[in-house]
N, C-alpha and C positions, 0 to 999 in steps of 0.2 A: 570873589567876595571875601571879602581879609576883614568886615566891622559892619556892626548892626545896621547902621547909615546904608551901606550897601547893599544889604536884601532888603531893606524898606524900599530900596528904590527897584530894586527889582520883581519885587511881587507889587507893587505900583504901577508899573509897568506893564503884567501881565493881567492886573486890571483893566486895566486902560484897553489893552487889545482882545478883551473879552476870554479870557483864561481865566480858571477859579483854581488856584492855586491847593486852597486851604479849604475854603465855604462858596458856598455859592448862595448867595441872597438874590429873591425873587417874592412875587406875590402869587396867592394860589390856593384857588376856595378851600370855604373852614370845613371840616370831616363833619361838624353836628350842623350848619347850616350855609347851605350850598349859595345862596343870596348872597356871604361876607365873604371878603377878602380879607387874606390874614397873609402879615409877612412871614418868610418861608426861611429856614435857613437848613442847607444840606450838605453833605461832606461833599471837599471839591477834590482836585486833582487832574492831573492831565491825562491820563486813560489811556487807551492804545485806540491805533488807527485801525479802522476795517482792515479783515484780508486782503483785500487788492492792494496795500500800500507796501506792501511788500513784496509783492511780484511785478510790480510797475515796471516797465522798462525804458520808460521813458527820457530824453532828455533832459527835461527840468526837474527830477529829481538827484538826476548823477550830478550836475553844475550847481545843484547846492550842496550835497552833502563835499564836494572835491574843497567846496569855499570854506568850510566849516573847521575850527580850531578846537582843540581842547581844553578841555578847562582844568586850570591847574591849583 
């Protein structure tokens, strides 16, 4: 990503495939009345994977990461 253009499309993106990059907007009852819905908004971010995604030894992790480029 070398211009603005370019992360717009990229965190568009991560929308789209249900990643919260930045925020994560949802709905989710009011704290003084459990009957209302109120919109929600919480810091987002990509997180880390359980322990087990690291000890995997599986095939389909070693053929993505061997496909995988850097980003320069």
């Amino acid at each position: 990503m070398d211009n603005k253009a370019a992360l717009t499309g990229v965190v568009t993106s991560l929308y789209r495939i249900g990643s919260n990059p930045f925020f994560r907007f949802s709905s989710e009852p009011d704290a003084k009345n459990s009957t209302e819905m109120i919109a929600g908004l919480d810091q987002g971010g990509i997180g880390l994977p359980d322990r087990d995604y690291y000890f995997r030894t599986d095939d389909n992790r070693w053929r993505f990461a061997n496909n995988m480029s850097p980003i320069s």
